[in-house]
N, C-alpha and C positions, 0 to 999 in steps of 0.2 A: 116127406123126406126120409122118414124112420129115425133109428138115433144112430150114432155112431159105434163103430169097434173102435174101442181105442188101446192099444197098446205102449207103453213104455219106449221111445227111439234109443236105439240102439247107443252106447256109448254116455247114456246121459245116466250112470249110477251118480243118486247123493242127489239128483233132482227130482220133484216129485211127478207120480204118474197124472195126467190129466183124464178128470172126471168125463163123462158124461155131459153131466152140467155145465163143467166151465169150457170144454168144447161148444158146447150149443150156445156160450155168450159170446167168445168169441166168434164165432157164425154169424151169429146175430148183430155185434157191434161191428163185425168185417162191412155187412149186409146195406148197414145203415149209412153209412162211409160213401159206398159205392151210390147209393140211389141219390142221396143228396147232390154229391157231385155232379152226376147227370139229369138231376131235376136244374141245377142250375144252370146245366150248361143248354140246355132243351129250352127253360124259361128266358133266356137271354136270346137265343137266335128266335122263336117265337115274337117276342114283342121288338126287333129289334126295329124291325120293318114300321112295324105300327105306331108303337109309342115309344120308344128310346130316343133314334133319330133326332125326330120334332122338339123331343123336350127338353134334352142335353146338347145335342149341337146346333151349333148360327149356324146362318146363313137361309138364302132362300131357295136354292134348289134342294127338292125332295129327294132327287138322285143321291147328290153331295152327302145330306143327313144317313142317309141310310147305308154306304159306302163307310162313312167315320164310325157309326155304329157297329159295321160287322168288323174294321179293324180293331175297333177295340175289343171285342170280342177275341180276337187271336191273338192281342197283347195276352192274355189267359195262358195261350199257348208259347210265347217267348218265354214267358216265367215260371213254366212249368222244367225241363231243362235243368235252372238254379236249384228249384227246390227239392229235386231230386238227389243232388249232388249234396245239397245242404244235408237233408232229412238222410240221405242214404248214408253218409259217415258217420249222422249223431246215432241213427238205426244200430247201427256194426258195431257202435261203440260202449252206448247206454242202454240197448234195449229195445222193442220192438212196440212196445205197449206204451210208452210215451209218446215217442212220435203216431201211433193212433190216434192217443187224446188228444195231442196239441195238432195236427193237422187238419180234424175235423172241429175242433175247436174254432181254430181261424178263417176255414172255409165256411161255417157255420154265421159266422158274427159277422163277414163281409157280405154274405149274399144277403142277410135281414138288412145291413147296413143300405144297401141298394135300396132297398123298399124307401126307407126315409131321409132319401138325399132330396133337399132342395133342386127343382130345375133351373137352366138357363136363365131363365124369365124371371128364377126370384133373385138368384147371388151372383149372375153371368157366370163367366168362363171357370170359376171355381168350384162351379157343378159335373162342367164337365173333365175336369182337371180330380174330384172327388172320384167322377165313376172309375175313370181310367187306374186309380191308385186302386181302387176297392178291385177291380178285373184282375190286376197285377198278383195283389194279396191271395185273392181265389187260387190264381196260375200257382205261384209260386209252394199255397196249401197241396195244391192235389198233386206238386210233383212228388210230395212225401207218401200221399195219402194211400193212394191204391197199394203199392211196394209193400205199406205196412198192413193191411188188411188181406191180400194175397199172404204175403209170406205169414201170421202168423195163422192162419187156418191150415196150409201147408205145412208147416212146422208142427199144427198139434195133432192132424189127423192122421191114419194106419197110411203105410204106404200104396198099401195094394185099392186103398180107393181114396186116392190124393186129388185127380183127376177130379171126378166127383164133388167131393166138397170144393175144391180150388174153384172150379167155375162159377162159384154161387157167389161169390163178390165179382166174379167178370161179370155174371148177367145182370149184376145193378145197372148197367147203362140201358136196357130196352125198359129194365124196369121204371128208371129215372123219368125216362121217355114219355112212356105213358101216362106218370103223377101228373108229370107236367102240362101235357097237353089236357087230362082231366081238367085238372085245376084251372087251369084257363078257358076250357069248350067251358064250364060252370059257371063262372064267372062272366062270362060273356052269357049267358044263358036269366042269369041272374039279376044283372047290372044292364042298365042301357046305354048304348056307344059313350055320351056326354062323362057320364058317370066312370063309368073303365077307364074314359082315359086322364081324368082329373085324378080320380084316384084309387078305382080299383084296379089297377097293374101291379101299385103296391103288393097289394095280401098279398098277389103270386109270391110275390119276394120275401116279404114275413110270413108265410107258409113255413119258410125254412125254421123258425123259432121252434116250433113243436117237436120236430124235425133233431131239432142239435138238441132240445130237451132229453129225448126221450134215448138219442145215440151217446150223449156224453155220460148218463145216467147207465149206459150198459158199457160200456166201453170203458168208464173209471173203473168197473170191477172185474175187470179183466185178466187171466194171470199172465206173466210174461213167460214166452215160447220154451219149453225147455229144450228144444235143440240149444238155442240161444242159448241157458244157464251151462247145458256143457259145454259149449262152446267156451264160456269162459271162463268156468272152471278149468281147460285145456289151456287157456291164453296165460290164467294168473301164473302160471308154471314157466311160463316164457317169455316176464315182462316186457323185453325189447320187440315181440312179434306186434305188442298193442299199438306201438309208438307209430306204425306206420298207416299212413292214410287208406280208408278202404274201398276209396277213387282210384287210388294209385293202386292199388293190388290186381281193381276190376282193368283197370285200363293197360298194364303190365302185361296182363293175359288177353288177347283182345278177340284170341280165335271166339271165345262164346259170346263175347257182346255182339257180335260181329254177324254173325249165326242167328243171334234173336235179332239184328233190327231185321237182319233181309226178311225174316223169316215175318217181320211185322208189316212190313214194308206194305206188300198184296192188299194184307188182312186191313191193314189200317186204311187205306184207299179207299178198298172197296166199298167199307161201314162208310166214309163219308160224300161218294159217290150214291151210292144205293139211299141214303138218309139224306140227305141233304141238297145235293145237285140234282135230283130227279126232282126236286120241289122247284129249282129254276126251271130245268129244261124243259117238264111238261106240262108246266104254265105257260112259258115265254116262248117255246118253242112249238107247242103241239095242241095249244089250245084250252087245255084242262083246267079247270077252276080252280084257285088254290084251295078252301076247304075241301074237296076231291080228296084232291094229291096228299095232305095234311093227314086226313082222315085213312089212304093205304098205309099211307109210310107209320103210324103210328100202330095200326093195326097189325104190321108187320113186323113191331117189337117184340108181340105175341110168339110167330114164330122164332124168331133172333133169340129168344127166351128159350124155348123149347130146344131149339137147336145148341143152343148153348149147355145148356143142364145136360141134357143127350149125348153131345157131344165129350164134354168130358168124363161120363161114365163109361161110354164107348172105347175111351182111351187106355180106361184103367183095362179094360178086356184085350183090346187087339192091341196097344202101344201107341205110344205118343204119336210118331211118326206116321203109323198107317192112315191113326183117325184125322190127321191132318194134311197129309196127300188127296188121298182122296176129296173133299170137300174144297180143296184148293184148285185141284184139277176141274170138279164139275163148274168152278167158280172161273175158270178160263175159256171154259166153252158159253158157258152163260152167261156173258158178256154181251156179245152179237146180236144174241135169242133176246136178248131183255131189251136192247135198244131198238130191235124189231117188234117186241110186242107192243112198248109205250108208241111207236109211232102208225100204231092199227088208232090210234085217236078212241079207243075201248076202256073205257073206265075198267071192264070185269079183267082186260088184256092188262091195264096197268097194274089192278092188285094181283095177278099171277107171278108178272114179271118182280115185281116189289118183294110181294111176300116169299118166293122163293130164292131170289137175290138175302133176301134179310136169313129166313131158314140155314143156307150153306156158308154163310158168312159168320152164323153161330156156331154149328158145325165145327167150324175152325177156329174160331176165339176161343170157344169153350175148352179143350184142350190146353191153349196157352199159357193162361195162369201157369198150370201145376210144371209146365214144361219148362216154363222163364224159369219158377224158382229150381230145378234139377237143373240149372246150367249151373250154379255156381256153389262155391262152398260158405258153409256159414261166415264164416269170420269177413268176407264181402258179398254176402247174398243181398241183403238192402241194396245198397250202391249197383251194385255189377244190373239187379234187376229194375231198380229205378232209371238205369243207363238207357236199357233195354225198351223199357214201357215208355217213356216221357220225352227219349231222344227220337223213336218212332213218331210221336204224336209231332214234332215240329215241323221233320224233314219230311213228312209223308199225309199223315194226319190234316195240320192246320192248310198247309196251299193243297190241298185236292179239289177243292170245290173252287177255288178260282182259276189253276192251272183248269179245269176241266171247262171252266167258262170260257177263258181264252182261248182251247184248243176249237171249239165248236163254232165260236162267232169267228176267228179266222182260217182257219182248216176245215170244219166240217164234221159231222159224228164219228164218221170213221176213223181218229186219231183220238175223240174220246176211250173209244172201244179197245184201240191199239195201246193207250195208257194203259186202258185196265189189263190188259192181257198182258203185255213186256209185264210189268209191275209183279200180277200174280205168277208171272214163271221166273219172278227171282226167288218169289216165297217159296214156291217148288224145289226151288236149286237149291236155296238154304237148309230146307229140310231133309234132304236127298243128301245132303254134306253132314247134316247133324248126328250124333251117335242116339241110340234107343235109351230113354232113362227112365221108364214105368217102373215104377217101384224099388227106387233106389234107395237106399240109406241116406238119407240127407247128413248123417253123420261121415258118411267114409267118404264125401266129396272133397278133393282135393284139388 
């Protein structure tokens, strides 16, 4: 990765410069943040199918169990929404480096909590009345979580390669991805069927213990952003500017939230299209074994990783705007090509279409960090970019992979395709609306 340049942000005299060093810990506890989240959310749709279902919800259709299993699972995403709105005002208001601790703190202690919940079979209905509150807490964690690990990497590194480091807590999700599925291909490698499902699914889950060890231990020594400290060194000068909420300042101004969701809109789709409903369609639909399809789609993190990192250094060179047109465009033509290659019934055709679906879909996320936090100005940067990140995952995000079920069992592929396509040329239009912000003074955003 090399080390950083770091320079002093403009405007922030009377706060101190950031090191080297404590740039690379915030890196590093942004880092930790992110992979947890998506270890969790990876290890939860993984065993939802297998052992959730069964051992949290009644009843005796398998169907039924596995349906309350994936809802609950997007209860995660209802609560994310709150917690953003929550975390985003205490962010604007107290600091950036608390709401870090305390959101991976609570994301931390719910997902180990899952490990050691009683099933149906032992307390009934108040097992599964446990997971659902424990999914909510998660949701409700990560609306904060990402906002504060984006923005303060953003905040402490040079402007001219913000791009760059910003993306390295975007790419914890392929990262997430991968722990996860390890962790579990292991265990199942390890454990025999009987065994897994009595009680090795747990460790997936208290996995996370090490996990929030080794993240709350880097992340308590964290310094808080100095955009941020000027930021309120500017505020204390103008007590009545504090009094107002900094939901209402992002929502007041609505042209830039407005601009990130379209602009997530595509992006968020397609990650859960390309990740996740190709593990329906080309089992249910096309024949493919699910370890197959498990095993592209994970391997295809790899690139989503690569393309991610890539992609945001790319940005710092050509602009935000270009390195995300582009990648968003090649992602509207490769729609069509991708549901044409999984349906050659080609294992080598599926990981093409997977792994370069995953590739351009990084491409474009990679970029977005650094882009969300240059929409707004400090005094509602948390809020305005928690709006951004968290209001995306509900309305776009969570129902993709069921709109996308529905469209195919009564329409047909070709209205899958045409989702994906309308979808990614709003994220086109959005950005085509957007102004250029590579290397801007996060101080002189107004």
């Amino acid at each position: 990765m090399g080390s950083p340049t770091l320079s002093p942000p403009a405007g922030a005299a009377g706060t101190t410069t950031p090191t080297r060093s404590s740039f690379k810990r915030v890196l590093t506890g942004s880092m930790a943040g992110a992979v947890l989240e998506w270890y969790d959310f990876a290890i939860y749709g993984i065993l939802a199918a297998t052992v959730l279902g069964p051992l949290f919800f009644p009843g005796d259709s398998g169907v039924a169990k596995l349906l309350l299993a994936l809802a609950t699972q997007g209860l995660g995403f209802v609560a994310r929404p709150l917690g953003g709105i929550v975390f985003g005002h205490l962010g604007d208001k107290f600091g950036r480096k608390p709401m870090l601790v305390a959101t991976f703190s609570m994301l931390g202690v719910a997902t180990a909590a899952i490990g050691l919940l009683p099933t149906y079979d032992q307390i009934g209905i108040w097992a599964t009345v446990a997971l659902v509150v424990l999914r909510m807490i998660q949701g409700f964690a990560l609306g904060g979580e990402f906002g504060a690990a984006v923005l303060l990497v953003s905040e402490y590194g040079e402007p001219r390669k913000r791009g760059f480091w910003a993306s390295w807590p975007q790419a914890g999700a392929p990262m997430g991805t991968v722990l996860a599925t390890v962790v579990v291909s292991a265990l199942g490698l390890l454990l025999s069927d009987d065994a897994f499902d009595q009680w090795g699914w747990r460790v997936a889950f208290l996995f996370a213990i090490p996990l929030l060890i080794v993240g709350y231990w880097v992340r308590r020594g964290v310094e808080e952003s100095p955009v941020f400290k000027a930021a309120q060194e500017q505020a204390a000068k103008n007590p009545a500017a504090q009094e107002r909420s900094s939901i209402l300042e992002a929502l007041s101004r609505p042209r830039a939230v407005l601009i990130g969701l379209g602009m997530r809109l595509g992006e968020n789709i397609a990650f859960y299209v390309y990740t996740v409903f190709v593990i329906a369609y080309a089992t249910t639909y096309q024949d493919f074994h699910r370890g197959d399809v498990i095993l592209a789609v994970t391997f295809a993190s790899l690139f989503q990783f690569v393309g991610m990192i890539g992609g945001g250094a790319w940005s710092d060179r050509v602009g935000r705007r270009i390195a995300m047109l582009v990648p968003a465009t090649i992602l509207v033509v490769w729609a069509p090509v991708f549901f044409w290659l999984v349906q050659q019934q080609s294992l080598s055709m599926l990981w093409i279409g997977v792994c370069v679906g995953a590739f351009f879909h990084g491409m474009l996320a990679g970029p977005e960090a650094a882009w969300i936090t240059e929409l707004f100005p400090t005094r509602y940067r948390y809020a305005g970019s928690s709006l951004v990140f968290q209001g995306s995952s509900i309305i776009a995000g969570a129902p993709a992979p069921f709109i996308a079920v529905w469209l195919i069992e009564n329409h047909g592929v070709g209205t899958v395709i045409g989702y994906l396509v309308v979808t990614m040329a709003i994220t086109v239009t959005a950005l085509l609306f957007s102004k250029e912000t590579k290397g801007v003074d996060l101080d002189e955003i107004v």
